[in-house]
C-alpha positions as a printed Julia matrix, in Angstrom:
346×3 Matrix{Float64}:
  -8.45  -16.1    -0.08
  -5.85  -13.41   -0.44
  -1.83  -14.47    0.17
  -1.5   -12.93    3.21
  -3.73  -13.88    6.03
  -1.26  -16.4     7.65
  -0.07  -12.84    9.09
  -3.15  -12.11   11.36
  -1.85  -13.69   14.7
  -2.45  -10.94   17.14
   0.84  -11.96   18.81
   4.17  -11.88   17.31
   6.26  -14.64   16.04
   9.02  -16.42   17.92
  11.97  -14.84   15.99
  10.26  -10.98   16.87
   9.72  -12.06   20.19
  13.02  -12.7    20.82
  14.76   -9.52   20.11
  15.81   -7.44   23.19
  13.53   -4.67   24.91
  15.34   -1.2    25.09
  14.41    0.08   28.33
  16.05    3.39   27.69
  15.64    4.2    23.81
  16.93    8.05   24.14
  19.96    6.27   24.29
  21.32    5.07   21.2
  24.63    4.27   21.56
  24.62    0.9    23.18
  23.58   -2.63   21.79
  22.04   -5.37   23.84
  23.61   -8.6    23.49
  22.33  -11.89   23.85
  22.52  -12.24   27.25
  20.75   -8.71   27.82
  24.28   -6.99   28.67
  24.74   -3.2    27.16
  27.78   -2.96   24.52
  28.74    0.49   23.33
  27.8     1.29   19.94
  31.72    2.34   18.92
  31.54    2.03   15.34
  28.9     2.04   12.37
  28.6    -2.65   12.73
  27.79   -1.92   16.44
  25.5     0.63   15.3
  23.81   -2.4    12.63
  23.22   -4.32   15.52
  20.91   -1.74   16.93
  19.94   -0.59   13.88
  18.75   -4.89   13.35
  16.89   -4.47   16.76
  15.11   -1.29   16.16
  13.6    -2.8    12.67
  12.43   -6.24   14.42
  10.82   -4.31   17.56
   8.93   -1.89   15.25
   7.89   -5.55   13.04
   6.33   -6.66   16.92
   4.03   -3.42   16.86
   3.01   -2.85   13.16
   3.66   -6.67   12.02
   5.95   -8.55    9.9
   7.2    -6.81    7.15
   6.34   -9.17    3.9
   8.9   -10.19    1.4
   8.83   -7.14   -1.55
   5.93   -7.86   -4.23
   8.12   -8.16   -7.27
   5.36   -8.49  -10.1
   4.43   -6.56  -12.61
   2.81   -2.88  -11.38
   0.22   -2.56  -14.09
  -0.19    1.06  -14.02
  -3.66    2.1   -15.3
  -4.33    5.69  -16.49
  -8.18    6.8   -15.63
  -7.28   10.64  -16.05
  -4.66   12.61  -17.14
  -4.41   16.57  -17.61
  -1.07   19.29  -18.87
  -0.25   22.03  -17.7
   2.99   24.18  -18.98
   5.43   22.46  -16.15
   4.18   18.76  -15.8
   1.37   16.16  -16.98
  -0.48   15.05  -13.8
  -2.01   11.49  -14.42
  -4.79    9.97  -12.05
  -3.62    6.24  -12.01
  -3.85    3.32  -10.51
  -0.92   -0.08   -9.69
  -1.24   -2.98   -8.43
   1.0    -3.13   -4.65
   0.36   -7.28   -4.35
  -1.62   -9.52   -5.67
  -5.48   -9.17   -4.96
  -4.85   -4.73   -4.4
  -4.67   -2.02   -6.25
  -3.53    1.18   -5.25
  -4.42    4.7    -6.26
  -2.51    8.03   -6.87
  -1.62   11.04   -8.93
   1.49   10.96  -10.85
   3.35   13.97  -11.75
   5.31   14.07  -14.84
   7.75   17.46  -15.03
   8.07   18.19  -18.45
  11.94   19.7   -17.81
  13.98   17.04  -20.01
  16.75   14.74  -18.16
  16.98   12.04  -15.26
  15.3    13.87  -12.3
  14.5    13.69   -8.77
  11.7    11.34   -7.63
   9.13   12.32   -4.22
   6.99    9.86   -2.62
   4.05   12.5    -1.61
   1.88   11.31    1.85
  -0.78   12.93    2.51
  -2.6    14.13    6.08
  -5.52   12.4     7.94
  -7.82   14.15    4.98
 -10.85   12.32    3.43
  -9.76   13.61    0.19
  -6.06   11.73    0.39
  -4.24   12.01   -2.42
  -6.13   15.28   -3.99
  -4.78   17.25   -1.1
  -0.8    16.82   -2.15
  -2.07   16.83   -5.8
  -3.45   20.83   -5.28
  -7.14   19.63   -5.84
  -8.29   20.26   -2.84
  -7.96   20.87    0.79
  -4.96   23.1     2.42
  -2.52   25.45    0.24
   0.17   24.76    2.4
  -0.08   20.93    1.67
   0.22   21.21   -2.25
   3.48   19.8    -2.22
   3.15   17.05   -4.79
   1.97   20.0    -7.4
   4.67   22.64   -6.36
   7.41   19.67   -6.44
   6.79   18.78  -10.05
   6.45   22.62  -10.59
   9.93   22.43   -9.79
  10.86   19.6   -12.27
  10.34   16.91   -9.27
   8.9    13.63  -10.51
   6.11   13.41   -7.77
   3.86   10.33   -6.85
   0.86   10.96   -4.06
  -0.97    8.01   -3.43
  -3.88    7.15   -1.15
  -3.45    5.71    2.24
  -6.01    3.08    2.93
  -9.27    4.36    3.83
  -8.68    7.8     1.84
  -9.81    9.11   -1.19
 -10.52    6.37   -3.67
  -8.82    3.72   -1.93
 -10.52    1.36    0.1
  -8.9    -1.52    1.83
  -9.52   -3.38    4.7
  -6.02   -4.67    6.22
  -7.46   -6.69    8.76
  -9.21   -8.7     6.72
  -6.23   -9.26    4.97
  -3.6   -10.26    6.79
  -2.05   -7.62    8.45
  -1.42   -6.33   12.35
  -1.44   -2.79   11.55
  -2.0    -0.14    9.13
   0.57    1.13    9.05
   2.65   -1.68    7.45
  -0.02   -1.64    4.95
   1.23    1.51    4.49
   4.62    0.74    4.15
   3.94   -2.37    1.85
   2.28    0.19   -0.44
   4.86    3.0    -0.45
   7.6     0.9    -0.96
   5.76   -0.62   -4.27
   5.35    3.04   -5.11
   9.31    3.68   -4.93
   8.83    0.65   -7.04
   7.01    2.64   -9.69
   8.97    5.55   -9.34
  12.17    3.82  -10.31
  10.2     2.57  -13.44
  10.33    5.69  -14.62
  12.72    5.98  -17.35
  13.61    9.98  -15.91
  13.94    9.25  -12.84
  17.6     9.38  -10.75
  17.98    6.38   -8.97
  19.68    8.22   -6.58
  17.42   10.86   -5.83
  14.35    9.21   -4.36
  12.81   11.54   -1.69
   9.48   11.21    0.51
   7.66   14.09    2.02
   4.72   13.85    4.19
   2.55   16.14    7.03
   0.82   14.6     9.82
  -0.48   11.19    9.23
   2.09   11.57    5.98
   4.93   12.78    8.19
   5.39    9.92   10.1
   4.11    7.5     6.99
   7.17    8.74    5.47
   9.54    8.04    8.45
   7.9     4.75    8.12
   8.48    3.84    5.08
  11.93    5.23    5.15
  13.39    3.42    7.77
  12.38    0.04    6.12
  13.75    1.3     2.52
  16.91    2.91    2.0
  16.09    3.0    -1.58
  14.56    6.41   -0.45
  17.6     8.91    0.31
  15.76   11.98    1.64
  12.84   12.4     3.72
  10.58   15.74    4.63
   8.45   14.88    7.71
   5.78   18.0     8.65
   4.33   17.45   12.26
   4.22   13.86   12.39
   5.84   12.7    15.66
   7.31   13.09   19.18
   8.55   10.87   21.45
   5.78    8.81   22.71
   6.48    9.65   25.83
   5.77   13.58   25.4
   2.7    12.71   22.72
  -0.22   13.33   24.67
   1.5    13.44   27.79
   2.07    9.55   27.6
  -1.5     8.22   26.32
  -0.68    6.41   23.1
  -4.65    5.38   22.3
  -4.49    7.85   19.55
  -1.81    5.69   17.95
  -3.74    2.75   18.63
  -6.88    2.6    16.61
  -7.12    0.58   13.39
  -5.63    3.34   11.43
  -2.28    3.31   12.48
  -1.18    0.43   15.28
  -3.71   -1.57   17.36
  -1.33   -3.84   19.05
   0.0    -0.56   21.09
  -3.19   -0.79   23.35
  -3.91   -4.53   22.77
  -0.41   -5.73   23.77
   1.58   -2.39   25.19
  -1.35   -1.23   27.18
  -1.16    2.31   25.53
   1.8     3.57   27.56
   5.01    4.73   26.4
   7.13    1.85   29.01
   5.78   -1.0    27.4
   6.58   -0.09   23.84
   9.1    -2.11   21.77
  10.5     1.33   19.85
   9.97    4.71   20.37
  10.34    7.76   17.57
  13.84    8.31   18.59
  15.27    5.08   17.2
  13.4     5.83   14.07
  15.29    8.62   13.39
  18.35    7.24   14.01
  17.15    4.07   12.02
  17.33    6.17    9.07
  20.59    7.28    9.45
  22.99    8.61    7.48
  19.99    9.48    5.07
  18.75   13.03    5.17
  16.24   14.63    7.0
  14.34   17.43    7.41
  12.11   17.9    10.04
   9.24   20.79    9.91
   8.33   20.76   14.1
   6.46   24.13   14.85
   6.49   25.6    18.13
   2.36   25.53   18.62
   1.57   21.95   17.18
  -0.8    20.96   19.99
  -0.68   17.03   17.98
   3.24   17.02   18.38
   4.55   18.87   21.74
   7.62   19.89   20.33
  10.1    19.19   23.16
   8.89   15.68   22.19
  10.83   16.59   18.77
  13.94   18.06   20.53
  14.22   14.77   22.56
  13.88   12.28   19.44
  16.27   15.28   17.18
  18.95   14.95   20.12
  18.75   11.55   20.81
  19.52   10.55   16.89
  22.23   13.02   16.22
  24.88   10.68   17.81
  24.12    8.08   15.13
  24.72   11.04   12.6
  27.89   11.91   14.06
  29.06    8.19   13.95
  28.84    8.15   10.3
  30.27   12.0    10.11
  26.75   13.25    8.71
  25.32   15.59   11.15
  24.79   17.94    8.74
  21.76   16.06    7.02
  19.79   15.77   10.15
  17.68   19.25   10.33
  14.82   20.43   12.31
  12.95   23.76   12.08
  10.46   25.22   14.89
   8.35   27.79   12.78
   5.96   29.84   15.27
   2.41   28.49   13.78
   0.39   25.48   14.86
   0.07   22.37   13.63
   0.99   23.32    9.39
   3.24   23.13    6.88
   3.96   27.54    5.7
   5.0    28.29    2.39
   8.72   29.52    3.84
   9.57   26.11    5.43
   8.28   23.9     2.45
  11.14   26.77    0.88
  13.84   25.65    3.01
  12.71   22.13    2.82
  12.65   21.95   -1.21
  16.42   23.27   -0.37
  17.34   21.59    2.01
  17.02   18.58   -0.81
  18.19   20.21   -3.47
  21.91   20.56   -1.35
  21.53   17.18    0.42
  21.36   15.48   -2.9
């Protein structure tokens, strides 16, 4: 029997189910107190008090987040191949007791303490390869063209992709998604094992399913001080023109149709408090103008609707969003301005 299956219940505890429901979540500058009266956000501890909510509403949708797995990560080497910029290593770590994860590692071979990315990749049977350059899209190579650039890169597998198989249901957990984030914040774990890695330079960059696995993740752990989202959200309320089932299947968040009926009104957090979750941390948001997935007004609304919390702690500057004219992709000149965009907000 693994550790974790006193997490199944379908319904959230007591202590989730008693945080306050944000009716209007465009709006971020008001707290809910105890008695359900709005208090204006005024300063950066009002701001914590939403910022508390936010995290235990998401924790009624996804599940608890577990205590951090602090044992030892056991990192495996199966393959490993150079090149004349980095050492790419196929590996595998252990992200609690009973797993074990897998990814590519990318080791820049530029001397000195240096950036770290946490690579997701998109809903792509091949998982990790994709990010790695072994396969798939050009435009999602990031992982290879970061360490290219003397980025220490890490691309793992999210459950059910690539070599990875893991069934979080059976296991414990409400969602997969905080499977997800359970196993990206052990791989910030391995990152900072690193003995060339800046502590203070811990990115995560992600399209599609990996754009909004590395909001995710990033709102949970501030360890992780930059983030790089490619078409992976709108405000629920603009995806799909309010139908949420595509969010609720048991890849991402079944308790959205089993408990919030699929519909935008009943949910406990919407992409808009995300961003501002992650606030004052940088990000960098690729949004193009013809992503059919992610209606990109739906990106406007969440964009506008976090830049007050930005303001409050005088860093609007590290909130960006770009609307290339393409579909639903990642092109070669915003992953440019994106790799910059880091490279100045670090």
């Amino acid at each position: 029997m693994r550790r974790r299956l006193f997490l199944s219940a379908l319904t959230p505890g007591l202590a989730l189910r008693s945080q306050p429901f944000y009716p209007d979540k465009a709006d971020l500058l008001y707290w809910l107190d105890s008695a359900g009266r709005r208090q204006p956000v005024r300063k950066i501890e009002d701001w914590n008090r939403r910022r508390s909510h936010i995290l235990a509403n998401i924790e009624k949708v996804m599940g608890p987040l577990p205590a951090p797995y602090t044992g030892p990560l056991e990192v495996d080497v199966t393959e490993e191949e150079r090149t004349h910029s980095f050492v790419r290593r196929k590996i595998t770590f252990i992200p609690e007791p009973g797993d074990r994860a897998h990814a590519y590692l990318f080791l820049p071979l530029a001397k000195g303490r240096r950036p770290a990315m946490l690579c997701l990749h998109q809903t792509t049977r091949i998982g990790k390869a994709e990010p790695a350059g072994l396969g798939g899209k050009p435009n999602l190579h990031y992982a290879r063209e970061l360490a290219q650039r003397g980025v220490i890169a890490l691309a793992p597998d999210y459950p059910n992709f690539g070599d990875y198989v893991f069934d979080p249901y059976a296991n414990g957990y409400a969602s997969a998604s905080m499977k997800g984030i359970v196993n990206h914040r052990r791989a910030v774990d391995l990152l900072l094992s690193l003995p060339n890695t800046n502590p203070k330079r811990i990115g995560v960059i992600g399209h599609s399913l990996g754009g909004h696995n590395a909001l995710f993740v990033a709102t949970f752990d501030t360890r992780i001080r930059a983030v790089v989202t490619s078409c992976g959200f709108n405000s629920f309320y603009k995806y799909m023109k309010g139908n949420l089932k595509g969010w609720s299947h048991k890849g991402y968040m079944p308790r959205i149709a089993d408990l919030y009926h699929a519909h935008p009104a009943e949910m406990p957090f919407d992409f808009t408090e995300i961003l501002g979750a992650i606030a004052p941390r940088a990000v960098f948001i690729n949004a193009p103008t013809g992503d059919t997935n992610f209606e990109v007004s739906g990106v406007h609304d969440c964009v506008e609707a976090a830049r007050p919390v930005y303001r409050l702690y005088g860093k609007s500057s590290l909130l960006r969003a770009v609307h290339p004219d393409c579909g639903h992709d990642f092109p070669p000149e915003i992953r440019r301005q994106a790799y910059a965009f880091l490279d100045s907000a670090w």
